[in-house]
BASE-786621 format. One record per residue (C-alpha): x, y, z; residue number from 1. Coordinates in nm, 3 decimals. Layout:
N
        xx        yy        zz   num
         X         Y         Z   NUM
...
***
This chain:
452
        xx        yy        zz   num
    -4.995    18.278    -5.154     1
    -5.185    18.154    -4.849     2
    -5.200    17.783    -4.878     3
    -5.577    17.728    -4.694     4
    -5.830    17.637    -4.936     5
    -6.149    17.879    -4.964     6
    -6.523    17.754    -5.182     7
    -6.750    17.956    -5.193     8
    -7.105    17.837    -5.314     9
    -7.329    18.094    -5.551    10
    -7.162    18.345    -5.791    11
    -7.413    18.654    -5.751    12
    -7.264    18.936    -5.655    13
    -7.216    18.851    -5.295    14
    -7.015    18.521    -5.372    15
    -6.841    18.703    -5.665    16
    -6.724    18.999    -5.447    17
    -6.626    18.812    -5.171    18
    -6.428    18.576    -5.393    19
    -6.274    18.875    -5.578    20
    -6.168    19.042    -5.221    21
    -6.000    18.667    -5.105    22
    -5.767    18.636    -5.428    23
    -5.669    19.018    -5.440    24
    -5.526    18.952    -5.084    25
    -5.380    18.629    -5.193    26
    -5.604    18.344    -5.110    27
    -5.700    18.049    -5.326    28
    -6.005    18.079    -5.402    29
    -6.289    17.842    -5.605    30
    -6.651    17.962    -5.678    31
    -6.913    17.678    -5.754    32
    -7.225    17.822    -5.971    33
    -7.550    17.621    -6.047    34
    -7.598    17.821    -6.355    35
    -7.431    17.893    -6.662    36
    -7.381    18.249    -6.602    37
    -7.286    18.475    -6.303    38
    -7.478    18.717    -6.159    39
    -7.755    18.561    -5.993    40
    -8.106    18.779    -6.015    41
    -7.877    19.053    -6.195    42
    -7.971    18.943    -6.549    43
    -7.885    19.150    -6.876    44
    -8.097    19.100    -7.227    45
    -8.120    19.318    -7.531    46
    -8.448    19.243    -7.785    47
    -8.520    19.431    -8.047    48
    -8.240    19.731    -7.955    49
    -8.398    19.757    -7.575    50
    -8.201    19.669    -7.288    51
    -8.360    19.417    -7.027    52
    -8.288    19.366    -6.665    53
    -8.484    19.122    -6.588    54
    -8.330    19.203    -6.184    55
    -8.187    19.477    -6.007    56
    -8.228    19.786    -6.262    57
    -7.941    20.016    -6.065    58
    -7.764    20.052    -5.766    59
    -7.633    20.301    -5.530    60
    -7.316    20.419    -5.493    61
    -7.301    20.414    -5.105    62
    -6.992    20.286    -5.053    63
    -6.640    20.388    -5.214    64
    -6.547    19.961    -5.219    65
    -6.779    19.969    -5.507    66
    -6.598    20.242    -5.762    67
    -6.287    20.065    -5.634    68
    -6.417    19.747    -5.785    69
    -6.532    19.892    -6.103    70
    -6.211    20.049    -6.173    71
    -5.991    19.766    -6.076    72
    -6.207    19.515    -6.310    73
    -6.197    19.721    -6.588    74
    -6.549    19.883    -6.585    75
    -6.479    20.271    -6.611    76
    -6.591    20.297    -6.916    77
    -6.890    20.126    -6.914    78
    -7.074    20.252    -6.583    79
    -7.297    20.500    -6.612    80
    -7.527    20.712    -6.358    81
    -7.893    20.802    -6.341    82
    -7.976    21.113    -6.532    83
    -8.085    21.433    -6.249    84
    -8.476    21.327    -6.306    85
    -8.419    21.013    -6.161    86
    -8.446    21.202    -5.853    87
    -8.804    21.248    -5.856    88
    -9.014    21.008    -5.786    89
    -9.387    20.955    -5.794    90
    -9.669    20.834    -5.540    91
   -10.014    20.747    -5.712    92
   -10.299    20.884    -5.528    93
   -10.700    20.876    -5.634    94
   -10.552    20.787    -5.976    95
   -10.313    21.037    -6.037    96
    -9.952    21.033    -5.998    97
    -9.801    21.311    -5.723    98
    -9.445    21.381    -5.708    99
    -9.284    21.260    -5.406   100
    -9.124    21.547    -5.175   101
    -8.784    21.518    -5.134   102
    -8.721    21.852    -4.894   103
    -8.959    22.072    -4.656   104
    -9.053    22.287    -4.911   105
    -9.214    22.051    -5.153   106
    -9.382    21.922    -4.843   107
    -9.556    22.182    -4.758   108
    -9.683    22.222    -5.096   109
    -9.776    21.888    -5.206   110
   -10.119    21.748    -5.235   111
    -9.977    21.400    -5.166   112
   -10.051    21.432    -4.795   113
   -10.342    21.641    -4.613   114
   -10.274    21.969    -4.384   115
   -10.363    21.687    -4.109   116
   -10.088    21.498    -4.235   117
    -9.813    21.745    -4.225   118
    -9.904    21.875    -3.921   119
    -9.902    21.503    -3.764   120
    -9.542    21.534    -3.846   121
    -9.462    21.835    -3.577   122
    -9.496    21.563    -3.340   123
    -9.250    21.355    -3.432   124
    -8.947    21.496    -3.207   125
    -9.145    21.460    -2.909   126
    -9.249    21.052    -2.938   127
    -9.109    20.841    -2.706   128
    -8.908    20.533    -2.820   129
    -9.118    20.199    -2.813   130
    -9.076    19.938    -2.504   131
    -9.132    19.640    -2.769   132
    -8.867    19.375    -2.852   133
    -8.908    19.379    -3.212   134
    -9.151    19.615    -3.390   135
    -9.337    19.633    -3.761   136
    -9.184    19.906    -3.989   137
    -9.614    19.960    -4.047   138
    -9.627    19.987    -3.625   139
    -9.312    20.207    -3.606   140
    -9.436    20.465    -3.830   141
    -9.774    20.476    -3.710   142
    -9.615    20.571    -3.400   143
    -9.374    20.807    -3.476   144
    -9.514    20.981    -3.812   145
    -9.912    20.854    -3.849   146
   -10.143    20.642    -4.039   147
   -10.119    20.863    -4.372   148
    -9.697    20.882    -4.419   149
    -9.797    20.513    -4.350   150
   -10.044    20.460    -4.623   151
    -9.873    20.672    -4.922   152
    -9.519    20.653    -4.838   153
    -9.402    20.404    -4.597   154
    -9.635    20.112    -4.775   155
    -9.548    20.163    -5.116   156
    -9.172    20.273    -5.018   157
    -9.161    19.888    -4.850   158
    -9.318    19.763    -5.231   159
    -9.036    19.937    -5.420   160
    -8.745    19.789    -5.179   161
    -8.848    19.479    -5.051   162
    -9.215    19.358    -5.252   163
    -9.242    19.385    -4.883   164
    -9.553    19.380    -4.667   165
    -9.447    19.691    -4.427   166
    -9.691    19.475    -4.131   167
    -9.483    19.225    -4.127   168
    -9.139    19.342    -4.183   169
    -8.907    19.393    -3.891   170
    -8.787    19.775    -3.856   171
    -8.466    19.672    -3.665   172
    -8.383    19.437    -3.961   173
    -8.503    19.539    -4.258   174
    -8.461    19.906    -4.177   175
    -8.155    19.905    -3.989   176
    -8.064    20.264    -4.053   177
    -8.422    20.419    -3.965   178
    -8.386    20.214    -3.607   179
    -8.089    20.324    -3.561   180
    -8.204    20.713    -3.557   181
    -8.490    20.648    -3.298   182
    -8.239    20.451    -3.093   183
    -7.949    20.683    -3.094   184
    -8.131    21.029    -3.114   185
    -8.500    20.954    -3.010   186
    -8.600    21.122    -3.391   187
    -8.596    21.036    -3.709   188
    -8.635    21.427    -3.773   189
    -8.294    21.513    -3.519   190
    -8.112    21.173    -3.583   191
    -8.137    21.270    -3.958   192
    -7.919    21.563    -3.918   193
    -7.665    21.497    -3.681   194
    -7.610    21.148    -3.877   195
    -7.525    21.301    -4.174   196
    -7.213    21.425    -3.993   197
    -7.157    21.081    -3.862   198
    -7.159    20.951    -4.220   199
    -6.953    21.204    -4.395   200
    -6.707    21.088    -4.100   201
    -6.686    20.766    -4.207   202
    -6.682    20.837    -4.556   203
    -7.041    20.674    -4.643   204
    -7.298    20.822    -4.814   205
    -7.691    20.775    -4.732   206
    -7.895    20.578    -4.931   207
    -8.096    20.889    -4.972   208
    -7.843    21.133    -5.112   209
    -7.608    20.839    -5.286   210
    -7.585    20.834    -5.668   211
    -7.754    20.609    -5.832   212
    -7.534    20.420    -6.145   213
    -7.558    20.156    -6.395   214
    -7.364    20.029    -6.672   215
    -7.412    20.099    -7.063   216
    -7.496    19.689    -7.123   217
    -7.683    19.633    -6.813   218
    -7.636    19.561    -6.441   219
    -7.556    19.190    -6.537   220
    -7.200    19.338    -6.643   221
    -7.071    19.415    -6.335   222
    -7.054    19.039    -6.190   223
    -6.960    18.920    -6.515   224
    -6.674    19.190    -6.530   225
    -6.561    19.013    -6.165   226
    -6.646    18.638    -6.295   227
    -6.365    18.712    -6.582   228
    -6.120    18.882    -6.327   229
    -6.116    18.562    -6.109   230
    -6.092    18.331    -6.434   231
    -6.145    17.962    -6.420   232
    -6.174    17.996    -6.055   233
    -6.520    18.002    -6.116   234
    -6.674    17.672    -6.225   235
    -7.025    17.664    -6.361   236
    -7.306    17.432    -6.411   237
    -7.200    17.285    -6.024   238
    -7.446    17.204    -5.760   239
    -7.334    17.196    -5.413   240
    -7.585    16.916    -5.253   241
    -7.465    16.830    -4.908   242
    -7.124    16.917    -4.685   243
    -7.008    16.730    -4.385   244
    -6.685    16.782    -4.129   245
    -6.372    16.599    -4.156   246
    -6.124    16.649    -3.879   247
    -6.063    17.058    -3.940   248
    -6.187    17.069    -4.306   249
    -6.498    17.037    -4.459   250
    -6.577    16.786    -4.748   251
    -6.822    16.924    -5.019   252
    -7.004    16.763    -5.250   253
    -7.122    16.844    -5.579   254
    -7.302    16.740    -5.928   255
    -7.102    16.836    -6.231   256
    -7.244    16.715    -6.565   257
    -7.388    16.352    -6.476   258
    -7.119    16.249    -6.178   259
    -7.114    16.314    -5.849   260
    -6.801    16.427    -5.688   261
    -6.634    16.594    -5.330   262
    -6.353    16.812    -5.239   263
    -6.213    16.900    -4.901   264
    -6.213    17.328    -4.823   265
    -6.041    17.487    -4.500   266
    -6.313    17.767    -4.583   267
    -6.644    17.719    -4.697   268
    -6.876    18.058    -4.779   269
    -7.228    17.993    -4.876   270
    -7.369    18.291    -5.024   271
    -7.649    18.109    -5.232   272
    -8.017    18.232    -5.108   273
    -8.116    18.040    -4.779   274
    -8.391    17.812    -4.951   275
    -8.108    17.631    -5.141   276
    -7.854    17.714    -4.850   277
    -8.151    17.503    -4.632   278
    -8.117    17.188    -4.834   279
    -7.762    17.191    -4.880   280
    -7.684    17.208    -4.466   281
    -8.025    16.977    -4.439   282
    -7.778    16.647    -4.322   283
    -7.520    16.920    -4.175   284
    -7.697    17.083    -3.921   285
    -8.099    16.993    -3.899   286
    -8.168    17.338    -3.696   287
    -7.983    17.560    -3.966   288
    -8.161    17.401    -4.192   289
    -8.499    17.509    -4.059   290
    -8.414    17.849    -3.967   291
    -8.265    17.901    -4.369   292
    -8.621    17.769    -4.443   293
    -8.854    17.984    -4.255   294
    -8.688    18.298    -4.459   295
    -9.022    18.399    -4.627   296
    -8.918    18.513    -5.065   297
    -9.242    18.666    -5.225   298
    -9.275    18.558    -5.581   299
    -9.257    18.887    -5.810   300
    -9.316    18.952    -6.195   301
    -9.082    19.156    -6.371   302
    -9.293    19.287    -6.694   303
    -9.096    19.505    -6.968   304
    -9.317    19.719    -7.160   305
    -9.152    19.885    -7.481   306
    -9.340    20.151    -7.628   307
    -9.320    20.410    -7.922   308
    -9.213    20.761    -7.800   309
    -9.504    20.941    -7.974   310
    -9.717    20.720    -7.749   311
    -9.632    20.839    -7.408   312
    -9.830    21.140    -7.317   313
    -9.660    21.156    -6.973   314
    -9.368    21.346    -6.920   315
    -9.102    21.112    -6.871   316
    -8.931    21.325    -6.603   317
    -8.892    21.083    -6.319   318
    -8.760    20.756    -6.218   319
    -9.114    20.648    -6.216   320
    -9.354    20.545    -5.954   321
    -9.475    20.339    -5.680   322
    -9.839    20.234    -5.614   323
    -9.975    20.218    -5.246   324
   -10.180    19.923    -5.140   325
   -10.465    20.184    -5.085   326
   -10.492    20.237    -5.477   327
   -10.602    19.895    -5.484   328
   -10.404    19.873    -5.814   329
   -10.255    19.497    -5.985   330
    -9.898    19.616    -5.970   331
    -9.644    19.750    -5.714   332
    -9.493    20.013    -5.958   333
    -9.341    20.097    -6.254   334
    -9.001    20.211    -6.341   335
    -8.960    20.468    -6.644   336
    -8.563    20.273    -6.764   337
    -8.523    20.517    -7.086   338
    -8.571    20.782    -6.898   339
    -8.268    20.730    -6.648   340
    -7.986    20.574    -6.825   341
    -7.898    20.585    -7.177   342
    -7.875    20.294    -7.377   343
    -8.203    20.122    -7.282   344
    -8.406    20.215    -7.612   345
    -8.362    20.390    -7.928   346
    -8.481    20.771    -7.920   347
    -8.779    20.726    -8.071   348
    -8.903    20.447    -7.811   349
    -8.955    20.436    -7.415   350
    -8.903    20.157    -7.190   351
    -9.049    20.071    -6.871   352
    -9.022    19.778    -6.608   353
    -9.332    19.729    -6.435   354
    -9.328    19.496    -6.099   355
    -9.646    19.287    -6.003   356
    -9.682    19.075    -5.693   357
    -9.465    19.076    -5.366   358
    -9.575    18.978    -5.048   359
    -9.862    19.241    -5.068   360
   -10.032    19.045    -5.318   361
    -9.854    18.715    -5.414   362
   -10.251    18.616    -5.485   363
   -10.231    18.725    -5.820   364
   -10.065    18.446    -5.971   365
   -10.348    18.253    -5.893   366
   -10.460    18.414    -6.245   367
   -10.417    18.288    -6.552   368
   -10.051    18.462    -6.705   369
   -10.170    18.593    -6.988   370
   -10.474    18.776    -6.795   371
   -10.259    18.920    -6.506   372
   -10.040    19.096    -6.760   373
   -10.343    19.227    -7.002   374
   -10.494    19.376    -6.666   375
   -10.132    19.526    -6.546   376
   -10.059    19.659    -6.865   377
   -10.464    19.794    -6.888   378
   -10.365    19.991    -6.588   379
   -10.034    20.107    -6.659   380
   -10.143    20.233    -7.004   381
   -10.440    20.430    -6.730   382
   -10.195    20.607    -6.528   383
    -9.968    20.699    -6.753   384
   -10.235    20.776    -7.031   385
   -10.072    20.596    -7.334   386
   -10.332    20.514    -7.583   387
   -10.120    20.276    -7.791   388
   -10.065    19.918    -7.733   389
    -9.705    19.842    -7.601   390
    -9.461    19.721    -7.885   391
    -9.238    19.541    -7.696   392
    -9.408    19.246    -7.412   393
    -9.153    19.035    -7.186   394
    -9.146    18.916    -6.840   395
    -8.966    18.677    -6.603   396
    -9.158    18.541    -6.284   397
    -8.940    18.505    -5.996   398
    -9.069    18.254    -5.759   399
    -8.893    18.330    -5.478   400
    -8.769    18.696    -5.528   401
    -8.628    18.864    -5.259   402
    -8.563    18.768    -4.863   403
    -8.785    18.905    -4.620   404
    -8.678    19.015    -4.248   405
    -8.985    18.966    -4.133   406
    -9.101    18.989    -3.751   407
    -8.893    18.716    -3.573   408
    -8.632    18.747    -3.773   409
    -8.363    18.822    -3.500   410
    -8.417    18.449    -3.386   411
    -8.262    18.364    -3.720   412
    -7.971    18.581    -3.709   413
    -7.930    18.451    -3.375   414
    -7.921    18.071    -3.444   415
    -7.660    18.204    -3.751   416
    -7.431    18.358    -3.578   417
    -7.451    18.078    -3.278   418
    -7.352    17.848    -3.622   419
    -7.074    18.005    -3.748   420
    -6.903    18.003    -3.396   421
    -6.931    17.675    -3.332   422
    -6.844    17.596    -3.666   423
    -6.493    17.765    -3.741   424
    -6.451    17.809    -4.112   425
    -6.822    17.806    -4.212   426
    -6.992    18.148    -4.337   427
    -7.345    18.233    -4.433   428
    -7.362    18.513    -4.634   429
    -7.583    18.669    -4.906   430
    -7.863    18.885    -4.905   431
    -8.070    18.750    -4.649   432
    -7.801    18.922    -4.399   433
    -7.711    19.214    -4.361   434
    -7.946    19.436    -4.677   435
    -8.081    19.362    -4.970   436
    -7.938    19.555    -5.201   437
    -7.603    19.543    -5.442   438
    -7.417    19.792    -5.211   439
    -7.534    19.608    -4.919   440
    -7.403    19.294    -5.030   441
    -7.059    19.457    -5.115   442
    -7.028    19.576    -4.781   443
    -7.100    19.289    -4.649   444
    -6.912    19.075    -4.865   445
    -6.590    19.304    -4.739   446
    -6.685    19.219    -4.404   447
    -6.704    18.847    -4.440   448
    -6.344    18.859    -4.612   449
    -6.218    19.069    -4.348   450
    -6.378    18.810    -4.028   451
    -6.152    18.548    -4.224   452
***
């Protein structure tokens, strides 16, 4: 057993993993949680026999670390993955909903884009990579694809990841991968091909062809399959406030029931988002501080609709659908749960999580609650043309949902990685580096155990 102290501060999945990856190769290791619970956004309800996440809804297998975690905690059993249909996805366009292409075939025939459109896309091969320092994921595929694969797939694409505004999101950052292909290859058309040989290589699989899984009770079992592997190393209902440097080791301190107490760490990881990371390295380092700070989090709705079977006149043969800013619409999207993974409602009903705000419209909670979801639900019920009220009404507002690598980012990632190396021991992690997503933070959570 390795005899340095490790704390690591948050126990979503990033802290959770990277905790779990520490004591597997030996290391003590203690996680400090705020909450009750682990997990972080990734939270699990059942009402009335209908499974609730309130957060993520899936993730993708793009990684093999992650079905190496599930098996060694214990989770076989339990995960499940995304039923074929999940695979098709819908735009909505003048009101109706258009499946999404997914090959050349489909679009050629789709009415989702004009002739214009498609043939906008011949061009693509022959763009020339951009001179700017940092550039928009809306400027970037202006450029290299057009205003329309802007306005019905890019924007509302950006909505489904990120609640992102795709004018103010960086492409390097928040798109690392679609860069990458323009950099590398000078086409996203050519550096699509050839880097699927690159990937099968290094045994990852694209976010685009990776399987999509969840688990029978909801995503919230998968950190609190990890929380019970690492046992009372986890301590709940403890607030990191403040840290400061002793000699080579760092003192924390923390709030546990109505004292105030410290303990030294060789290690400290802060995975906790970078608005509480900001306030907890405020007295630490005043510069960190303000760069954790300036990380823009949209405030997003999730709204669960249940619904009687009989009801829904729409085939539920998707994973559901995304609404471009063009539609001028109250919502961002809507995704179709019963119809992916099993467990989420009885047979005879249909669930669906609808997602309102973002940084596209974080406006509408200037409205009264109870108005904003009569209108979404007025409009869902529209698209989908369900006549019946919904049977089933819950929501959880996040306030500050997801990070944002907007324009300017890099200066952050800069100023964090000029941090770490000047001070030894100290990590920033979570999901405001590196990807947003579950898989994302795995990854990165493997990487951060394997710099230490």
């Amino acid at each position: 057993m390795n005899k340095k102290n490790f704390v690591i501060l948050g126990a979503g999945i990033s802290g959770l993993t990277t905790a779990y990856l520490l004591q597997k190769k030996g290391y003590s290791v203690t996680v400090f949680e705020a909450r009750g619970d682990p997990g972080g956004t990734m939270i699990s309800e059942f009402h009335n026999r209908f499974l609730i996440d309130y957060g993520p809804n899936s993730t993708l297998e793009t990684t093999p670390l992650i079905r190496e975690i599930v098996h060694d905690i214990g989770l076989d059993n339990e995960l499940v993955y995304a039923s074929n249909i999940a695979k098709k996805r819908y735009i909505l366009r003048n009101g109706k909903l258009h499946p999404l292409p997914m090959n050349p075939f489909a679009l050629l025939s789709t009415n989702l884009f004009s002739l214009r459109a498609k043939l906008r896309l011949l061009k693509e091969p022959f763009i020339k990579k951009s001179n700017m320092n940092e550039e928009s994921i809306a400027d970037f595929v202006r450029r290299r694809l057009g205003n329309e694969f802007l306005d019905y797939a890019i924007n509302p694409f950006v909505s489904g990841v990120y609640a992102g505004d795709p004018e103010k999101l960086s492409v390097k950052f928040a798109f690392p991968k679609l860069f990458e292909l323009e950099e590398r290859y000078g086409s996203l058309i050519q550096g699509a091909i050839k880097g699927k040989k690159e990937r099968q290589k290094r045994n990852e699989t694209s976010k685009s062809h990776a399987r999509m899984f969840s688990f029978m009770n909801g995503m919230q079992s998968f950190p609190r399959a990890i929380a019970k592997k690492l046992g009372n190393s986890v301590e709940y209902n403890t607030a990191v406030t403040s840290l400061q440097k002793e000699n080579n080791e760092y003192r924390i301190f923390y709030t546990k029931g109505e004292g105030t107490n410290s303990l030294h760490a060789d290690i400290v990881i802060s995975t906790v988002p970078a608005y509480v990371a900001s306030k907890i390295f405020e007295s630490f380092d005043r510069d960190l501080s303000l760069h954790l700070n300036k990380i823009y989090y949209p405030p997003v709705m999730t709204l669960f609709l249940g619904f009687n079977r009989k009801d829904i006149r729409h085939d539920l043969d998707g994973f559901g659908f995304l609404i471009p800013e063009k539609e001028h619409k109250t919502f961002l999207g809507a995704i179709w749960n019963s119809a992916i993974f099993p467990n989420r409602a009885s047979e005879d009903k249909a669930s669906f999580t609808l997602f309102i705000g973002g940084a596209r419209m974080p406006h509408v909670f200037e409205m009264e609650k109870t108005k904003l979801i009569e209108i979404v639900i007025s409009e869902f019920k529209e698209i989908m043309n369900i006549p019946a009220d919904p049977i089933l009404i819950q929501n959880k507002l996040w306030k500050q949902a997801i990070p944002q690598y907007n324009i300017g980012y890099h200066e952050h990632e800069e100023y964090f990685q000029k941090f770490e190396k000047n001070n030894p021991g100290l990590f920033l992690s979570g999901n405001y580096r590196g990807g947003i997503s579950i898989g994302d933070c795995i990854k990165n959570a493997h990487v951060v155990s394997s710099k230490i």
